[in-house]
C-alpha positions as CSV (number, residue, x, y, z in Angstrom):
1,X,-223.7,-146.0,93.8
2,X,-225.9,-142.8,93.3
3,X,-228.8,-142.3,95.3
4,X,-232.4,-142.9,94.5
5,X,-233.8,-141.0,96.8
6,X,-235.1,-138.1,95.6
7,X,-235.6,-137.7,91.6
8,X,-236.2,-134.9,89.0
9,X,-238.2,-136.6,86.4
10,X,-237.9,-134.5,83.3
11,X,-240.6,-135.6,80.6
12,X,-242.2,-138.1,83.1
13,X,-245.6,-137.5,81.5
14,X,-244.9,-139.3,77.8
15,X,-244.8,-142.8,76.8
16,X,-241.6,-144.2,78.1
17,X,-241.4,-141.1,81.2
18,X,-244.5,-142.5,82.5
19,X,-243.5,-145.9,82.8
20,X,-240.0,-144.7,84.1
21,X,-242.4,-143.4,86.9
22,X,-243.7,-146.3,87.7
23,X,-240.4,-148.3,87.6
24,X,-239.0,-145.5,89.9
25,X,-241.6,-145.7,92.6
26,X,-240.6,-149.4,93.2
27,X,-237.3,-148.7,93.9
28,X,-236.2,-149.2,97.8
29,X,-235.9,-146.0,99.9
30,X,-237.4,-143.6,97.1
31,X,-239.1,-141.0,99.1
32,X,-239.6,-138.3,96.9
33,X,-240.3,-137.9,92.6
34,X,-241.2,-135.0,91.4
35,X,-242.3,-135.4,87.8
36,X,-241.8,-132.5,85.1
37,X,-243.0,-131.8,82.1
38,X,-244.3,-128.9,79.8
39,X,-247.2,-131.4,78.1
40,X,-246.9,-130.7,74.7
41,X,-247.1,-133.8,72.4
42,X,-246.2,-136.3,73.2
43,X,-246.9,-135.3,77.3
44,X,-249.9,-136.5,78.4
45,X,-251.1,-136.0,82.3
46,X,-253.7,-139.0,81.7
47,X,-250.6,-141.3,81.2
48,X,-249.5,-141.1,85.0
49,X,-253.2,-142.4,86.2
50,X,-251.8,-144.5,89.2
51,X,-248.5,-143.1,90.0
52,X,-250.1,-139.7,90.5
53,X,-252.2,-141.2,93.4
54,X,-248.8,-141.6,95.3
55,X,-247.7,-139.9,97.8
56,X,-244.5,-139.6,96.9
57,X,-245.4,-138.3,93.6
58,X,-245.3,-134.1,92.2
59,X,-246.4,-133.2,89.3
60,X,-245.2,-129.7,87.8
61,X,-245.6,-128.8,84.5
62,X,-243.0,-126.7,82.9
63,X,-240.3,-126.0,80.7
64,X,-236.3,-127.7,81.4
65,X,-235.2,-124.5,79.5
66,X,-236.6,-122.8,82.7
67,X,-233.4,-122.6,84.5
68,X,-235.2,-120.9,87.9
69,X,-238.0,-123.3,87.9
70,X,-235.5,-126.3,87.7
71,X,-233.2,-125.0,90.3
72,X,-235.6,-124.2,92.4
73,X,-236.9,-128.0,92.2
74,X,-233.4,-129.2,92.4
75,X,-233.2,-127.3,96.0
76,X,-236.2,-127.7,97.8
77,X,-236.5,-131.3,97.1
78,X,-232.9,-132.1,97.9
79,X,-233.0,-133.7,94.5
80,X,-230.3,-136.8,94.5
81,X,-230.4,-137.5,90.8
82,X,-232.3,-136.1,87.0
83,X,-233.6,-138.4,84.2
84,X,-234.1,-136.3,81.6
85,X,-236.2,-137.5,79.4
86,X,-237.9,-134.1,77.7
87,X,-237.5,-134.1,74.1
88,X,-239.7,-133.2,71.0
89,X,-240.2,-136.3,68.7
90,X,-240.5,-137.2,65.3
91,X,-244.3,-137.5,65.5
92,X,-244.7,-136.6,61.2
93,X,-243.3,-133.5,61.9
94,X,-241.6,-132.1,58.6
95,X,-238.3,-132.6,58.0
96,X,-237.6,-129.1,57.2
97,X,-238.4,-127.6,60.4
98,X,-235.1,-128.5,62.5
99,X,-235.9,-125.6,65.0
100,X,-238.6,-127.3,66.4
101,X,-236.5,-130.0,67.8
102,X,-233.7,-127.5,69.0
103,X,-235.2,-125.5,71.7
104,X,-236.8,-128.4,73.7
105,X,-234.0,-130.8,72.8
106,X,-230.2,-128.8,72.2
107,X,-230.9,-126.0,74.5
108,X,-233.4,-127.2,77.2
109,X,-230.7,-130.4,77.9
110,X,-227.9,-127.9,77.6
111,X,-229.9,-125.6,80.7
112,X,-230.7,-128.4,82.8
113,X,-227.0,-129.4,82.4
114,X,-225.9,-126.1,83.8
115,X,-228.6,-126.4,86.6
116,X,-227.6,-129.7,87.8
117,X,-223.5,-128.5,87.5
118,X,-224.6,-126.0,89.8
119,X,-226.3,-128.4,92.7
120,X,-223.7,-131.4,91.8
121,X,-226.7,-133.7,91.3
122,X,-225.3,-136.5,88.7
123,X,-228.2,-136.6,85.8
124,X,-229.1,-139.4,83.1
125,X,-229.4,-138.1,80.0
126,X,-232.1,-140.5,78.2
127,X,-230.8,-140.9,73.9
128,X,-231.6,-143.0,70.7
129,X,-229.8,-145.4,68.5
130,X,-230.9,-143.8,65.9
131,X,-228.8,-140.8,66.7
132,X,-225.5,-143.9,64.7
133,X,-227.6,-144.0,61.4
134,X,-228.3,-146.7,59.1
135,X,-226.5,-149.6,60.5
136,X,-226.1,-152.8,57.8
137,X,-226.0,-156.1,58.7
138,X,-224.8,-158.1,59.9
139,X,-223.5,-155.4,62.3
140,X,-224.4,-153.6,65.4
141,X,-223.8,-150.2,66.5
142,X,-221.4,-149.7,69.8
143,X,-221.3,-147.3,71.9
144,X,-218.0,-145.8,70.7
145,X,-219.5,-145.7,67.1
146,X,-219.5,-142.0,65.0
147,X,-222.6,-140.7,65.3
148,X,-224.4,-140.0,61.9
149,X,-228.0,-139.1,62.3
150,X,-230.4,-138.6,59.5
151,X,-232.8,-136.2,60.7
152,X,-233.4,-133.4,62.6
153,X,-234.7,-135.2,65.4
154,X,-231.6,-137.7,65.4
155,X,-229.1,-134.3,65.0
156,X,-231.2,-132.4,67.8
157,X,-230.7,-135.5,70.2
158,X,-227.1,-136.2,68.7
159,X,-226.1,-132.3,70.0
160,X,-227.3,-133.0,73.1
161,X,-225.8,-136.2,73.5
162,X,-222.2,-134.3,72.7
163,X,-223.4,-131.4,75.2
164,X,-223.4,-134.2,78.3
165,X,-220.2,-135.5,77.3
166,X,-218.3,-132.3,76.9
167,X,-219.8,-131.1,80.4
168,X,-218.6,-134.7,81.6
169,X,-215.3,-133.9,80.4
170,X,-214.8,-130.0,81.0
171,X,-216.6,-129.9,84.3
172,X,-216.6,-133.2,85.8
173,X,-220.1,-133.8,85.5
174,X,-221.2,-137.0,86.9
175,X,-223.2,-138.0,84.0
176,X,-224.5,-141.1,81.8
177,X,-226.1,-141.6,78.8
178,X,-228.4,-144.3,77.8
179,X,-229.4,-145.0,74.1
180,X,-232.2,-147.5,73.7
181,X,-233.2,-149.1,70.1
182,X,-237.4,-148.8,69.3
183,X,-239.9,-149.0,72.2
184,X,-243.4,-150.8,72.2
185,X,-245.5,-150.8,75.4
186,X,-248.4,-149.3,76.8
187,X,-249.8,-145.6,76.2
188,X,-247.6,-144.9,73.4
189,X,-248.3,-141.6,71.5
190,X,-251.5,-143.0,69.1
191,X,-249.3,-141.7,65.7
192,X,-246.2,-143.9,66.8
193,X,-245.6,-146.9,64.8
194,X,-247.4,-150.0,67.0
195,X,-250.1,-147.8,68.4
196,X,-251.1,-146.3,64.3
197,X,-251.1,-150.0,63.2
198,X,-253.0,-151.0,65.5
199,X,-255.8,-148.2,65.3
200,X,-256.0,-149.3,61.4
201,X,-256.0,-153.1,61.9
202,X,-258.9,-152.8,64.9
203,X,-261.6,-150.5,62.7
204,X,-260.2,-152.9,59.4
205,X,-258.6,-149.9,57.8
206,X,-255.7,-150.2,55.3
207,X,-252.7,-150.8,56.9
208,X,-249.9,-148.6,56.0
209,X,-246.6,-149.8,55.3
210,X,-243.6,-148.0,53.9
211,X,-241.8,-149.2,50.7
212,X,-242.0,-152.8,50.7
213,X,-242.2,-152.8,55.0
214,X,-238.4,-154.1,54.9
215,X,-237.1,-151.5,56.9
216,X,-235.8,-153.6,60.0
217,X,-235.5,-152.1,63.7
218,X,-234.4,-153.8,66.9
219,X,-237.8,-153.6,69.6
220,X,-237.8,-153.1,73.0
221,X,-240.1,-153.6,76.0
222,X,-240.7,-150.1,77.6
223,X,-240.4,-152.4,81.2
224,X,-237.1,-153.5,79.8
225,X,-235.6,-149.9,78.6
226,X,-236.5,-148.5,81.8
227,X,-235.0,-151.1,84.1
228,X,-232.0,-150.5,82.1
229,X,-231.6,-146.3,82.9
230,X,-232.6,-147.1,86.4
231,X,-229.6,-149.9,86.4
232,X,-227.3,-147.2,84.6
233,X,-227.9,-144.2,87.1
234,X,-227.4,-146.7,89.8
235,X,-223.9,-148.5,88.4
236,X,-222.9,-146.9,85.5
237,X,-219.4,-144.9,85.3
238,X,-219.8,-141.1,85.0
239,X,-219.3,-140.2,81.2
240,X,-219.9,-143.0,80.3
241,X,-222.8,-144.1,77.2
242,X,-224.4,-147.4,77.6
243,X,-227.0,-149.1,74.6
244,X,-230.4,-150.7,75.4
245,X,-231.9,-153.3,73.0
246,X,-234.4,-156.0,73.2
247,X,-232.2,-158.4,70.3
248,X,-235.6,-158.9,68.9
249,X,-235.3,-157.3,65.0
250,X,-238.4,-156.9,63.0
251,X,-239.0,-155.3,60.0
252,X,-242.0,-153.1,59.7
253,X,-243.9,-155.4,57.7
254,X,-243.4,-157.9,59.8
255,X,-244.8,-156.0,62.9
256,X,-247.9,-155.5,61.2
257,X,-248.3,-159.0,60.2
258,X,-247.8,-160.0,63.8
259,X,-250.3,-157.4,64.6
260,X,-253.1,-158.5,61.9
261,X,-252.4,-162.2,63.5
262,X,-252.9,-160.9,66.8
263,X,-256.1,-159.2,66.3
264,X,-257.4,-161.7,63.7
265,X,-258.1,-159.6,60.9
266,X,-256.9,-160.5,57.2
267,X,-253.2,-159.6,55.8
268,X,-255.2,-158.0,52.8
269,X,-255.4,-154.9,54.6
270,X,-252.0,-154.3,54.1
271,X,-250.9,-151.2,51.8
272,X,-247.7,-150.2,50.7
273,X,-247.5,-146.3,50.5
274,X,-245.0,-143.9,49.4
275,X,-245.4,-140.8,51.1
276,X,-243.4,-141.3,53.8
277,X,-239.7,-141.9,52.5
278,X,-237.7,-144.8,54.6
279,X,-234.4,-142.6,56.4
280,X,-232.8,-145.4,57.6
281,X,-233.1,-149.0,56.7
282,X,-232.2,-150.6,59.8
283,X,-231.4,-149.9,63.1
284,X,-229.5,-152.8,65.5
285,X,-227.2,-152.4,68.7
286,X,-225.0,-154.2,70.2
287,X,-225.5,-153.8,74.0
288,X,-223.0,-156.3,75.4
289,X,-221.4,-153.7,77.6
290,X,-224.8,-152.8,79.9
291,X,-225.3,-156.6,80.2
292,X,-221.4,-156.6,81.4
293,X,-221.1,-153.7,83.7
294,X,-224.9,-153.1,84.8
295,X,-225.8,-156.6,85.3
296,X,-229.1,-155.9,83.3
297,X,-230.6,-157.9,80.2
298,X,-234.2,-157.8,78.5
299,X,-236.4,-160.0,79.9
300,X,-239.2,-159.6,78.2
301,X,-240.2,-161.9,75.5
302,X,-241.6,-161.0,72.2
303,X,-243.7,-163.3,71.5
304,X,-245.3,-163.1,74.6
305,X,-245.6,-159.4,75.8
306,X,-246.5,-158.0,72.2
307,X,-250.1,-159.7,72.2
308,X,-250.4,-158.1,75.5
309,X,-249.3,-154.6,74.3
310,X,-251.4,-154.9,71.0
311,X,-254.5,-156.3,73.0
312,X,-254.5,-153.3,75.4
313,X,-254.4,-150.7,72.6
314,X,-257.0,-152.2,70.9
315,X,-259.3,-152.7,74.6
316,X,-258.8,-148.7,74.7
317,X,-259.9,-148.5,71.2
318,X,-263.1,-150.0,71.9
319,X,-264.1,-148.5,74.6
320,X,-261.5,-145.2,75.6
321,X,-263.0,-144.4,78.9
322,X,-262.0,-147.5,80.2
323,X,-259.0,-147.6,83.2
């Protein structure tokens, strides 16, 4: 088993990094995570209140493409193992500006690989689902399926997905790679999907939905996702690629009905909308192998997390200064 002694925390300041941290400093015999990250959108310092009160805990912030930085890091904290999880998003950013997401996502993975070759520290490179494509059902993606991404985001992770593998392959690099289906949790970016509903519903704004809302994805519990990469550094076989799903589809009309319910406000404020065109409709996994060979499963329910998740975006909204 690697160690989890000492960890590089690439992106630890965003959404799912964050709770990563957290999940991180309850492992047994951690001693030392240093959490990086260049805090552009969606990296937000305020989103490691708690885990920054550790000890054990470093922020830097700066830039995985900074090859000195990162080796330096790797050295004088006797780093043991890197989660990368720096990447640019999808966040509304225009579809015709694929450079954006190949700097931070192509090349800065494709340096820290080189850095981490270098010190022989085994790193766990954090993917998508969506990097498969449009999956119909009744089927589910597997891990050995062709990739087929349908944006620049999806290509930009894609590439980078193929970058670990081939330095798995070429150099021996102890490396694995998780790809998790949709997240919902706590201090997600306020544009995402769950938190932007949300925001609308609370101040009894229209809701926005897609097309007829029957684009269907497969949710996750953040807690969930990142008990799974913490299971898959720990067990997982180098090279290998191991899925992360909740089995919990919803379509994105149905998420905001469930949200609407939750809050108690009326289903008339849904409205369809156009502007933003539907990539891919639906997104599903089958992730069978992680529940084989890292004895991990979701355990979190639906039905009973979500109000909690939906609550506590709306307790921020009404009053933001609050813990």
């Amino acid at each position: 088993m690697r160690q989890l002694r000492s960890i590089l925390l690439a992106g630890g300041a965003g959404f799912i990094g964050s709770a990563l941290a957290r999940h991180l400093l309850r492992v047994e015999g951690l001693e030392t995570l240093i959490v990086l990250d260049k805090l552009t959108c969606p990296g937000n310092r305020g989103n490691l209140i708690g885990p920054d009160q550790d000890p054990r805990v470093h922020f830097v912030e700066g830039d995985i493409q900074d090859r000195e930085l990162t080796g330096h890091l790797l050295r004088e904290h006797e780093i043991t193992g890197v989660f990368n999880l720096a990447a640019e998003t999808h966040s509304g950013r225009p579809l015709d500006s694929p450079v954006d997401f190949v700097h931070p996502n192509v090349l800065g993975t494709s340096r820290l690989l080189e850095t981490c070759r270098v010190s022989g520290v085994p790193l766990l490179q954090c993917s998508t689902s969506k990097v498969y494509g449009q999956v119909s059902a009744p089927n589910r993606a597997v891990e050995i399926n062709p990739l087929n991404p349908s944006t620049p985001y999806t290509a930009s992770k894609a590439s980078a997905d193929l970058f670990c593998l081939a330095a798995a392959r070429s150099h021996g690099q102890d490396i694995i790679i998780t790809r998790s289906t949709s997240n919902y949790g706590p201090r997600e970016h306020p544009e995402k999907l769950v938190p932007s509903l949300v925001h609308a519903a609370f101040h009894d704004l229209p809701v926005p939905i897609r097309g007829e809302g029957t684009q269907s994805r497969d949710w996750i519990h953040v807690d969930d996702h990142c008990r799974g990469m913490i299971a898959a550094f720990s067990k997982g076989q180098p090279g290998a690629v191991y899925l992360l799903g909740g089995q919990c589809e919803r379509t994105e009309l149905g998420m905001a009905r469930s949200i609407l319910e939750i809050l108690g406000k009326p289903t008339s404020l849904i409205t369809h909308v156009t502007e933003q065109p539907v990539k891919d409709a639906r997104y599903a996994v089958d992730f069978s192998k992680a529940i084989a060979s890292l004895s991990w499963h979701p355990q979190e329910r639906f039905r009973s997390s979500f109000p909690l998740v939906v609550r506590e975006i709306a307790a921020n909204l009404r009053d933001p200064g609050a813990p």
